[in-house]
N, C-alpha and C positions, 0 to 999 in steps of 0.2 A: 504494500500500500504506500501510495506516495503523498505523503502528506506535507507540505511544504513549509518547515519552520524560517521563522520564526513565530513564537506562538504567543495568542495574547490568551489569557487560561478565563473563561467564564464561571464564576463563582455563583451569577443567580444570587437567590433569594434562600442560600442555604444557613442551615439552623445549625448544624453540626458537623465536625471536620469528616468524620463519616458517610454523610451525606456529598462530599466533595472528595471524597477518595482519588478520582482520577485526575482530579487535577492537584494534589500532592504530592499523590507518586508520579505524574509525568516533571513537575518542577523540582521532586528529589532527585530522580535519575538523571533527567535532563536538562538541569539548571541553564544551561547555558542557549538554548534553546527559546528561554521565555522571559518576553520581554515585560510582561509584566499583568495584572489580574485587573477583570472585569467586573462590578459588584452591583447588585443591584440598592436601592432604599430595604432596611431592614437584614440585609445579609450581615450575619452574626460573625460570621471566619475571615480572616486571614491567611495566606500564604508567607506573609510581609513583603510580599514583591511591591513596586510603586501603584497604583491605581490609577490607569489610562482608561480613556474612552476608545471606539472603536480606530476612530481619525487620527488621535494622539496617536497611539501605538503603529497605525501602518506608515505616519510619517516618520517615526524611527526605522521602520522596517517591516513590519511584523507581516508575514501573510496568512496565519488561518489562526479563525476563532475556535478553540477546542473547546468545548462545554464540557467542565470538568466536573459533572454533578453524577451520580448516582442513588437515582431515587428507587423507592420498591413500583416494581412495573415496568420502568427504563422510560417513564413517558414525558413528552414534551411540556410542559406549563405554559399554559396561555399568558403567562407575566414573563414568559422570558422573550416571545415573541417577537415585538417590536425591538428589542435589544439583538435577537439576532438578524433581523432585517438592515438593521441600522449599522451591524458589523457588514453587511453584504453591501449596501450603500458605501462606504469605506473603502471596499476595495478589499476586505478579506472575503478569504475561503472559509466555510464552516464544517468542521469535524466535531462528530458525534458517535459517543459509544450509546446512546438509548436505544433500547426497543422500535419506541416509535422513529422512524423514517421521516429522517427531515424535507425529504418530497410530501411525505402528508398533508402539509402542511399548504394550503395555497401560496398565502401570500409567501412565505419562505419559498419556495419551489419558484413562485412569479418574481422574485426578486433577483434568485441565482439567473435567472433566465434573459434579466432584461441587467444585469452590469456582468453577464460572464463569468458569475464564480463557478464554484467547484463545491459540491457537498459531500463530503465522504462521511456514512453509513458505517460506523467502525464494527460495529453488531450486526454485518449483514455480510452472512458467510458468499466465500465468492468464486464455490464448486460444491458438485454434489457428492457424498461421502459412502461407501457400503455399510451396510452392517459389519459389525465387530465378528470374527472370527477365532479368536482366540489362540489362534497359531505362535507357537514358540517361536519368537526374533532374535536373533544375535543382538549385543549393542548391553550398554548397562544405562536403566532411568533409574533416575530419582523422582519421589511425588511427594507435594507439600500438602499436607490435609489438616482439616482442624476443629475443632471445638465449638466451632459456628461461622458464620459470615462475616467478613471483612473483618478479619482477625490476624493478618500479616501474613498470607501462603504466598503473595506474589512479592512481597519487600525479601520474605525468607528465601524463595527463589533467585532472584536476584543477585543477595548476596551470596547466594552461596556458589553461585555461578562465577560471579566475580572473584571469589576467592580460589575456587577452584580455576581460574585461566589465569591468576595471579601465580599459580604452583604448576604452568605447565601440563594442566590436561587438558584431553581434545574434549571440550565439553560446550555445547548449547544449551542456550536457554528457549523454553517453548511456551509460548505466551498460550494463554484458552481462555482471558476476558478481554476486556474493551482497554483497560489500564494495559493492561502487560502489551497487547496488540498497538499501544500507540507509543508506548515505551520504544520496544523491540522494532516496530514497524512491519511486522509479520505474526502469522499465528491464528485460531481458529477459533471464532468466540461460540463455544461451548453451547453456552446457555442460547442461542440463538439455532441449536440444533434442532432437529426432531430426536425425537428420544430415542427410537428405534437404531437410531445411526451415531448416535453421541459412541459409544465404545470404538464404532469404526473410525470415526473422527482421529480419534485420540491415536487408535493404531496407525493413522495417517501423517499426522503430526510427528510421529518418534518411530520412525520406519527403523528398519532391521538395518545396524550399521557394526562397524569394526566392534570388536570384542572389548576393546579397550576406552573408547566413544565413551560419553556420559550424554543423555540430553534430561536436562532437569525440569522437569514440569511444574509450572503453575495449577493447586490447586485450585476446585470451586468448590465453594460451599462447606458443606458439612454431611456430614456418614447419618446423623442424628439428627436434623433438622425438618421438620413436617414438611415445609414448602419446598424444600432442593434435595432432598438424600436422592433421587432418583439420578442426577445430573451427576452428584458427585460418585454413586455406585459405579456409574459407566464411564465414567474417566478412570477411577481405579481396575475396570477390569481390560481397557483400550488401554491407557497406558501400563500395564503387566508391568508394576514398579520392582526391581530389585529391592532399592529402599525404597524409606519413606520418613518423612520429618512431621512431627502433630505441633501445628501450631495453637496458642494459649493467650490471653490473656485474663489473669488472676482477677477479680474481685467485680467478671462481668457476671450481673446476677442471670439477667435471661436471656436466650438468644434473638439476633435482630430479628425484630419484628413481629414475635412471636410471643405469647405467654410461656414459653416452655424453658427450665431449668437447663444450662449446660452438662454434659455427659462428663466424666470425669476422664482424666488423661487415659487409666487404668482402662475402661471399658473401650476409648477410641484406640486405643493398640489395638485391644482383643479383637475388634471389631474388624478395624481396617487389615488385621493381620488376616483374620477368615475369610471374608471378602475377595482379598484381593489372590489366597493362597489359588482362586480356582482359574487364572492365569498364569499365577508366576509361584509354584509351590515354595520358593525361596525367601519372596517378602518377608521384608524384616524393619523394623523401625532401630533407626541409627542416631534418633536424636529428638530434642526439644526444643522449639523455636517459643518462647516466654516473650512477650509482651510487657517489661517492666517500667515503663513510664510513669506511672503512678506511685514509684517507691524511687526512694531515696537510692544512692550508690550502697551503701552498708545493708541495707534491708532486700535490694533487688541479687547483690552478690548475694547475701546469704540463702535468698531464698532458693536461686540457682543450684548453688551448692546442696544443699538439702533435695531437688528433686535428683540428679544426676547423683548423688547417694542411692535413694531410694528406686527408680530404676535402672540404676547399673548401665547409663547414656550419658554423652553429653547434655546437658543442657544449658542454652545459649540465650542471648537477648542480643541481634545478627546486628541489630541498628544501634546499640547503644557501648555493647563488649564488641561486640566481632564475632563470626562462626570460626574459627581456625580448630575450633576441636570439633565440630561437626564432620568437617574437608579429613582431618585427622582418625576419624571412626571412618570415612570412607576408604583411606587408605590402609588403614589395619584391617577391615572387611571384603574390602578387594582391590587386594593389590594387581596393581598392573602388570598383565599378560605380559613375556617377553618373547620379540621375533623370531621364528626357527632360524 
C-alpha cells in the first residue's frame, strides 16, 4: 500500500488514548513521518505533536490525513466529516483503517473526486484468501496474543522484531490490523476477513520459508473475549505459531467493551497452548509482554520479576525495559539451524 507520508494524524473527537490507538502507534514507530495532529472541539488526547489544520500542515509538507481513531464498529462519525472534507480541500490524501469505506460517504467520495485525492481503505483487504489448511510449513512464527483488546500485541511485535534484526536474524514482521498495516505499509487486516478464510489468510501472510526465517505476527484480539475469540482462534491456527508471547496489562478490570472479567495469564497459556497445538503440536509460550505504565520503576520491576519466577519465562515491559530476554528465550528455544 502506498500511502504517501508525510502524515498529519487525525485525533477527532476522541475521549481516550485507546480510542486513538492508531495514531500512536503510527507517530511511535514513525515519528519522523508526522508532521503533526489534527483535533477536533472536545478531543480529550494528545500525541504532543504541534496542532495544525488541514492547510497549515500540507504547506509544510504533509500529504495524507490518517484518521488515527479506532472506535468499536470501525465507523465513520458524522463530526469528523466536514474535517475530513476540508483535509481533501487542502490538498491531502485521506487514509483510513475503519470499517466503514471512506467512499461511503458522498460528500467524502465527491470531494476526492473533484480536487484528485487519493483515499486508501486501510481495512479493505486487496485479494481473495482460501480456506486455512493446516498443512505443516517450514519457517519459525512467532504470535502475540492476549488478555483482551488493545493491550500491546502489535507494540510487543514490533519490538521484538526490532530487537531480533538488531541481533542478526532473518526475521519479518507481519502486520493483520489497520495500525501494524500502516506502520509496516503491508499486511492483511484480519478482522476485515470473512471468517471462513481468516486461518487461510494468516497461512498466506507467513508462507512456508527457510528453516531459520522468523516472521513475527501481530496479534488480534483475544482467545477469551465474547465479541472476537472467533478472529483471534483462526489467526492462531493460520499462523501454526512455534511461539507465542501473552500480552497483559495488570489492574484492567474488564475487557474492552464488554462487561466481562479478564482470563488470567495461567488459563490464556493453557488455552492458546491447546488451540493452537492442532496446527503446530510444538506451541509453546516463551514469554510475557506486561503493560506496566501504571506503576512506578520499583513496583513495575518487581512485579516482572515475580511473574517470570512464577512461570518459569521471561517477563518483559518491550516499551519501557526492552524484550532482550524474550529474543534470549528465542535463542535458547531455537537455536539456529547451521548450513550442511
Amino acid at each position: 500500500m502506498s500511502i504517501e507520508p508525510p502524515f498529519l494524524l487525525f485525533l477527532g473527537d476522541a475521549s481516550d488514548p485507546l480510542s486513538a490507538k492508531t495514531a500512536f502507534g503510527l507517530y511511535h514507530w514513525r515519528p519522523n513521518d508526522c508532521l503533526g495532529q489534527y483535533r477536533l472541539p472536545g478531543c480529550k488526547i494528545t500525541l504532543g505533536l504541534p496542532d495544525r489544520t488541514p492547510l497549515e500542515a500540507k504547506l509544510l509538507g504533509a500529504s495524507t490525513l490518517v484518521l488515527g481513531l479506532a472506535n468499536s464498529g470501525g465507523v465513520l462519525s458524522d463530526k469528523w466529516v466536514p474535517a475530513i472534507v476540508e483535509a481533501i480541500e487542502a490538498g491531502l490524501d485521506i487514509a483510513s483503517g475503519l470499517h466503514q469505506e471512506l467512499n461511503s460517504v458522498d460528500t467524502i467520495r465527491e470531494a476526492a473526486a473533484k480536487y484528485n485525492r487519493i483515499l486508501h481503505d486501510v481495512r479493505r483487504p486487496s485479494r481473495f484468501f482460501s480456506t486455512g489448511k493446516g498443512a505443516w510449513r517450514e519457517g519459525k512464527r512467532l504470535l502475540t496474543v492476549g488478555t483482551d483488546c488493545s493491550i500491546g500485541k502489535n507494540y510487543t511485535a514490533l519490538a521484538i522484531e526490532r530487537e531480533m534484526k538488531g541481533r542478526g536474524f532473518d526475521v519479518d514482521y507481519r502486520a493483520t490490523g489497520q495500525t501494524g498495516i500502516l506502520i509496516s505499509g503491508n499486511g492483511v487486516p484480519l478482522d476485515a476477513v470473512p471468517v471462513d478464510f481468516v486461518s487461510g489468510a494468516a497461512e498466506w501472510l507467513s508462507p512456508e520459508a527457510d528453516d531459520n526465517h522468523w516472521d513475527v505476527i501481530e496479534g488480534q484480539a483475544s482467545l477469551f473475549h465474547p465479541s472476537y475469540a472467533g478472529l483471534t482462534l483462526g489467526l492462531i491456527h493460520g499462523s501454526q505459531p512455534d511461539a507465542f508471547v501473552v500480552c497483559h496489562e495488570p489492574g484492567r478490570k474488564t475487557m474492552r467493551g464488554v462487561d466481562y472479567p479478564l482470563p488470567s495469564l495461567e488459563n490464556v497459556i493453557s488455552e492458546v497452548t491447546k488451540v493452537g497445538q492442532l496446527t503446530n503440536p510444538r506451541t509453546t509460550c516463551i514469554g510475557l509482554s506486561i503493560n506496566t505504565s501504571k506503576m512506578s520503576d520499583p513496583r513495575a520491576r518487581s512485579y516482572l520479576d515475580r511473574l517470570a519466577r512464577e512461570f518459569r519465562i521471561p517477563a518483559v515491559d518491550p516499551m519501557r525495559f526492552g524484550c532482550e530476554e524474550i529474543v534470549d528465550q528465542i535463542e535458547s528455544c531455537f537455536p539456529k539451524r547451521k548450513a550442511p
